[in-house]
C-alpha positions as CSV (number, residue, x, y, z in Angstrom):
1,X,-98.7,36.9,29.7
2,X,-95.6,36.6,28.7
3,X,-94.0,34.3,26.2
4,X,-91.6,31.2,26.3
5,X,-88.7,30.9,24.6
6,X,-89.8,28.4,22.5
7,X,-92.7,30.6,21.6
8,X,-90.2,33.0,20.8
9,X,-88.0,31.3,18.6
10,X,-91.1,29.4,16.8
11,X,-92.2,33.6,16.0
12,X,-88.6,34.0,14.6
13,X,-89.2,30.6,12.4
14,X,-92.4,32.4,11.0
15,X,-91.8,35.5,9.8
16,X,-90.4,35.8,6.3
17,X,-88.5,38.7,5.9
18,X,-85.0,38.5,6.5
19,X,-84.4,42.1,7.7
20,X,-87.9,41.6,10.0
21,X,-86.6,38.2,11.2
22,X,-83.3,39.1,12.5
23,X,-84.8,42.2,14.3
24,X,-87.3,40.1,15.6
25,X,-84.6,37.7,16.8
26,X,-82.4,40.4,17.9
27,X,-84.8,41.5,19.7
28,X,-85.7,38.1,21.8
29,X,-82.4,37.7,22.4
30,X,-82.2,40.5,24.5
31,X,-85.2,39.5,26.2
32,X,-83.9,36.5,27.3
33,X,-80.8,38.1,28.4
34,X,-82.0,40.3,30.0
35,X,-84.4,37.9,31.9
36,X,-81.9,35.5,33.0
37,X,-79.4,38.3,33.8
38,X,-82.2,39.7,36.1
39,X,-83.6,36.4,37.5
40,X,-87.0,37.0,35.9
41,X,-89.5,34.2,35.4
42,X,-89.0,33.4,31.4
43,X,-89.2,29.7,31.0
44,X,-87.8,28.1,28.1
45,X,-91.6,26.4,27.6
46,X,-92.6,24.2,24.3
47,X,-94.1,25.4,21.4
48,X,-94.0,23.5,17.8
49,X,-91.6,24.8,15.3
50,X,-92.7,24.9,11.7
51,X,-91.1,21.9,9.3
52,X,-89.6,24.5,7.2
53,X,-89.0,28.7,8.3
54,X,-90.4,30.9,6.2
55,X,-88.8,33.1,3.5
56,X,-88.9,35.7,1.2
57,X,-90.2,35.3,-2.4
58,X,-87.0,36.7,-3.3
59,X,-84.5,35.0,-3.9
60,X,-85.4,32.2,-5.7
61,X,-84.0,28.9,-3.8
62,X,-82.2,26.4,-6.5
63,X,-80.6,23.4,-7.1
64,X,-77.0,23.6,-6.3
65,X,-76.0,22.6,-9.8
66,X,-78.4,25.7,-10.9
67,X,-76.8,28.2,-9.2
68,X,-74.5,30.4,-11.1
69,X,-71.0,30.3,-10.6
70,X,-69.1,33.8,-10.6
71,X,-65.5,34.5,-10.5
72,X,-64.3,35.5,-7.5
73,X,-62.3,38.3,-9.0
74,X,-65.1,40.3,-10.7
75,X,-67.3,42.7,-8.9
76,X,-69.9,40.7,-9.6
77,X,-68.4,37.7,-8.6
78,X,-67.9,39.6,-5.2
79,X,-71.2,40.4,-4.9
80,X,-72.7,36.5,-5.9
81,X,-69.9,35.4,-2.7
82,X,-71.2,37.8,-0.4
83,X,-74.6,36.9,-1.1
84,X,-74.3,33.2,-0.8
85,X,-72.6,34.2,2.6
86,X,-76.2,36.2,3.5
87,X,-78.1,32.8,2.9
88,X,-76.1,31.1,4.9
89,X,-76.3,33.0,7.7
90,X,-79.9,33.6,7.6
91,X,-80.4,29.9,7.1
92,X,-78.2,29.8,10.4
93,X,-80.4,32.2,12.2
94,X,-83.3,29.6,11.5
95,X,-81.6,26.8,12.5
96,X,-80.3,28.0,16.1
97,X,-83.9,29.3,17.1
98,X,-84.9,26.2,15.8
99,X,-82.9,24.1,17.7
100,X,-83.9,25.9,20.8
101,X,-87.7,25.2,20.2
102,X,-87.7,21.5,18.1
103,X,-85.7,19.7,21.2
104,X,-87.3,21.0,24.2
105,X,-88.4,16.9,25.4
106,X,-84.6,16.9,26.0
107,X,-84.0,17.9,29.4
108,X,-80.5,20.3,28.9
109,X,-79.3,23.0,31.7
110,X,-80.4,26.6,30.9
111,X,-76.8,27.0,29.4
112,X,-77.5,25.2,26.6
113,X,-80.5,27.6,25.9
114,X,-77.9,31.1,26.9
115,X,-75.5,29.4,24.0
116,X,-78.0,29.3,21.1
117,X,-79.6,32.3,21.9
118,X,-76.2,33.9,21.5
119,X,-75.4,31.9,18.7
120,X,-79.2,33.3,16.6
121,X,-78.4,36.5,17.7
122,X,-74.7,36.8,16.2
123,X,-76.0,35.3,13.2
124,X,-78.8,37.7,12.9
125,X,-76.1,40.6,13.2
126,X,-73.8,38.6,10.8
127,X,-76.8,38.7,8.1
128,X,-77.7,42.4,8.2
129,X,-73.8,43.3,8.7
130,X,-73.6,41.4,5.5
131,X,-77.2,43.1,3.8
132,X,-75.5,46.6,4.3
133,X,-72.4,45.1,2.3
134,X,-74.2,43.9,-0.5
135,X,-76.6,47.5,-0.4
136,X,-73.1,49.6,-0.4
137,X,-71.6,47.4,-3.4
138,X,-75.3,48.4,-5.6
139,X,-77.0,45.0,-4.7
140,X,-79.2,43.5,-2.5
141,X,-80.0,40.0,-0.8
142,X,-82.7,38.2,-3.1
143,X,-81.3,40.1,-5.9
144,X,-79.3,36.3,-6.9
145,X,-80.1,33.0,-6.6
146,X,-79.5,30.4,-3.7
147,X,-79.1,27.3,-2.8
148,X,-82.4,25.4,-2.2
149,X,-80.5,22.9,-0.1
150,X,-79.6,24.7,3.2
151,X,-82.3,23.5,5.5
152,X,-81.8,19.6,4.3
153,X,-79.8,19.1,7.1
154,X,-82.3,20.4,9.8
155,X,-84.8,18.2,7.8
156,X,-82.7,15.2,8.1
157,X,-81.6,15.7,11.9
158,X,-85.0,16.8,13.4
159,X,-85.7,14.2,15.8
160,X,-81.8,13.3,16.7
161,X,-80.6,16.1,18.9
162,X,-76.9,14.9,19.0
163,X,-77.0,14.5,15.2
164,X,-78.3,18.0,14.7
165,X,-74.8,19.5,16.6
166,X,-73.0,17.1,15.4
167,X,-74.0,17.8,11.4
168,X,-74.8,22.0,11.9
169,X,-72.0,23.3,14.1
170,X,-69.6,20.8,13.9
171,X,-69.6,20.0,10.5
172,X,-71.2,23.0,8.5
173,X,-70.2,25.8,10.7
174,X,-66.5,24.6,10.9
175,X,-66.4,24.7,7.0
176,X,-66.8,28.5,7.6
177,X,-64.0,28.7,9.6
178,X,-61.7,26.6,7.0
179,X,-63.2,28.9,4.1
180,X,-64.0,32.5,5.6
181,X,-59.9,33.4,5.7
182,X,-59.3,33.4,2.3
183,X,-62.5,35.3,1.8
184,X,-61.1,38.1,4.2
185,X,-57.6,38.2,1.5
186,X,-59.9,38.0,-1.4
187,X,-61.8,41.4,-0.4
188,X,-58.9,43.0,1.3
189,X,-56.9,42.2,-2.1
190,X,-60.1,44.1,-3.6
191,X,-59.8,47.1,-1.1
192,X,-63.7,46.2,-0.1
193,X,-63.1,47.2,3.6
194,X,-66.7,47.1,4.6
195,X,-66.6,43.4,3.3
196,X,-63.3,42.4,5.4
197,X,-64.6,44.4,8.6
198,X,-68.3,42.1,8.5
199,X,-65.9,39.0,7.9
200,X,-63.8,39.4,10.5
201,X,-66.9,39.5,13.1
202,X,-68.4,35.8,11.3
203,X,-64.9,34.7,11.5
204,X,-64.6,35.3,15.3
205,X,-68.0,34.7,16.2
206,X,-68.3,31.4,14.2
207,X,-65.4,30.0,16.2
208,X,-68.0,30.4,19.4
209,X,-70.7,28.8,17.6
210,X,-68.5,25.3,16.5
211,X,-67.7,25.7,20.2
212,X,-71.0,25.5,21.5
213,X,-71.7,22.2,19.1
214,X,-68.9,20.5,20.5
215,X,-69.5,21.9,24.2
216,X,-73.1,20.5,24.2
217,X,-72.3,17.5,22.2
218,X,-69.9,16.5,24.3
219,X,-72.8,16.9,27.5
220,X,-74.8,14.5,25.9
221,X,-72.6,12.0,25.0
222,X,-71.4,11.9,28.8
223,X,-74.7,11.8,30.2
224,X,-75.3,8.8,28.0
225,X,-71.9,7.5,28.5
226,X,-71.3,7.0,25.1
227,X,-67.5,7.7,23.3
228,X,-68.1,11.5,21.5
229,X,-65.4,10.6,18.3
230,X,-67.5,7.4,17.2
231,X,-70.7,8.8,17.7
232,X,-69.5,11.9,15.9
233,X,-68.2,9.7,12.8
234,X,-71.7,7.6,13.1
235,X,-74.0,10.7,13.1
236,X,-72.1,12.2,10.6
237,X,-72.2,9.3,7.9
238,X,-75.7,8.9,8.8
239,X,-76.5,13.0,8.0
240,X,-73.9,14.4,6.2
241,X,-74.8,14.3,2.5
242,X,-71.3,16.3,1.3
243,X,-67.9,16.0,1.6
244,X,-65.6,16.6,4.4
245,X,-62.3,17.7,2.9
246,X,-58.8,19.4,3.0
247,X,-57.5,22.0,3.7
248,X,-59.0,22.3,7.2
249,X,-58.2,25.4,10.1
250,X,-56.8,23.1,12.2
251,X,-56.1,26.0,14.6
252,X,-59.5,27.6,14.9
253,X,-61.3,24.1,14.9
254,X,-59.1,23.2,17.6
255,X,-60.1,26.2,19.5
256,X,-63.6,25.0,19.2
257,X,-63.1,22.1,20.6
258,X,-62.7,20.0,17.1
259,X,-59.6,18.0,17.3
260,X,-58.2,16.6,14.0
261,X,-59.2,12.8,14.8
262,X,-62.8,13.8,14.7
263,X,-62.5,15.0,11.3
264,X,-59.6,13.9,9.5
265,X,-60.6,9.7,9.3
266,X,-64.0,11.1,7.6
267,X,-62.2,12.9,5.0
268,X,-60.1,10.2,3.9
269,X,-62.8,8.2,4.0
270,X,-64.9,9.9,1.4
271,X,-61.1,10.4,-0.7
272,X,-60.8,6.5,-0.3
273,X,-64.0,6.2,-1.9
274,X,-63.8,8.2,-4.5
């Protein structure tokens, strides 16, 4: 018998290893491409997704405030910046299978399923693109610390579907895509081509992923009638525990689907208060 994609994603959400999870998630992926693309019978299905995913022993997950700063400009500081990049995109590997198996009592067109599916299985490629950079530059992912914080939001949005896209993609992805070009100068300024080549994918395939917040964001608030910038502000004072702030891609968030009034009022909002 074969199994749902819920089943599937929940299998992603429980095994540990970072290398083994991405395969694994690579590899249902294609499955499910490969079933819709051929009009097979793989129903998306329900299954119960774990509260947390499970990790590695290594690294050790800390507070923020604990986690060692490096300067950018060092080798070592090079190495801690692609590192933190890892966690974040394995974290983001967890969160889009997650998403496909925690909101399955929401009725949503088999699109919305293709999307995330996509989404896990760039992310998975963006993690391992990023484990070979780390191996080539005489490191590892585990061999730092990270930040113990990167499933709070999943935590705080998982019985509100709309607040989950509108805090994971369309906050916390879009960051990437204000943050990730000055990365790509930083390592071409270092002559770390392997670096700027595994960038340049997250940069363009993160775009997609903000995309698909928006797209399916959007959905819901239609089918509820509701207006998408409000709720959007709503949801994200409600979830958002950072800050939103300048400078911002306007260009690549606009792409997206992410025009400046969704974001800009919550940014000086948080300035206002400070």
């Amino acid at each position: 018998m074969s199994m749902t994609l819920a089943q599937m994603a929940v299998a992603v959400l429980r095994t540990a290893d970072g290398r083994e999870k991405t395969t694994l998630s690579r590899q249902y992926a294609a499955t499910w491409r490969a079933a819709r693309a051929g009009g097979a019978a793989l129903t998306v299905g329900r299954a119960t997704p774990p509260d947390r995913p499970a990790r590695p022993s290594k690294p050790d997950l800390r507070d923020p405030r604990d986690v060692p700063r490096r300067r950018p400009g060092s080798a070592q500081g090079r190495i801690a910046m692609l590192h933190a990049v890892a966690h974040i995109e394995l974290n983001a590997v967890d969160l889009h299978w997650d998403i496909i198996a925690r909101f399955t009592d929401t009725p949503m067109p088999l699109g919305f399923y293709d999307d995330w599916v996509t989404a896990a299985d760039e992310e998975s490629k963006h993690f391992n693109l990023l484990c070979d950079c780390l191996e080539e530059m005489g490191s590892h992912y585990g061999a730092l610390p990270a930040h113990a914080g990167m499933w709070r939001a999943a935590e705080d949005t998982a019985h509100d579907l709309m607040g989950r896209l509108a805090v994971v993609p369309m906050v916390l992805e879009a960051r990437g895509l204000d943050v990730t070009p000055g990365m790509i100068a930083l390592f071409e300024g270092a002559g770390l081509t392997s670096a700027v080549a595994a960038l340049r994918v997250i940069y363009a395939e993160e775009v997609h992923h903000v995309a698909y917040g928006s797209k399916w964001f959007h959905f819901l608030c239609g089918r509820h009638d509701l207006d998408p910038k409000e709720i959007f502000h709503e949801l994200v004072r409600r979830y958002f525990h950072g800050q939103l702030k300048p400078p911002f891609n306007e260009e690549k968030r606009a792409e997206a689907g992410l025009p400046p009034d969704f974001y800009w009022p919550l940014a000086e909002a948080r300035a206002a208060k400070a």
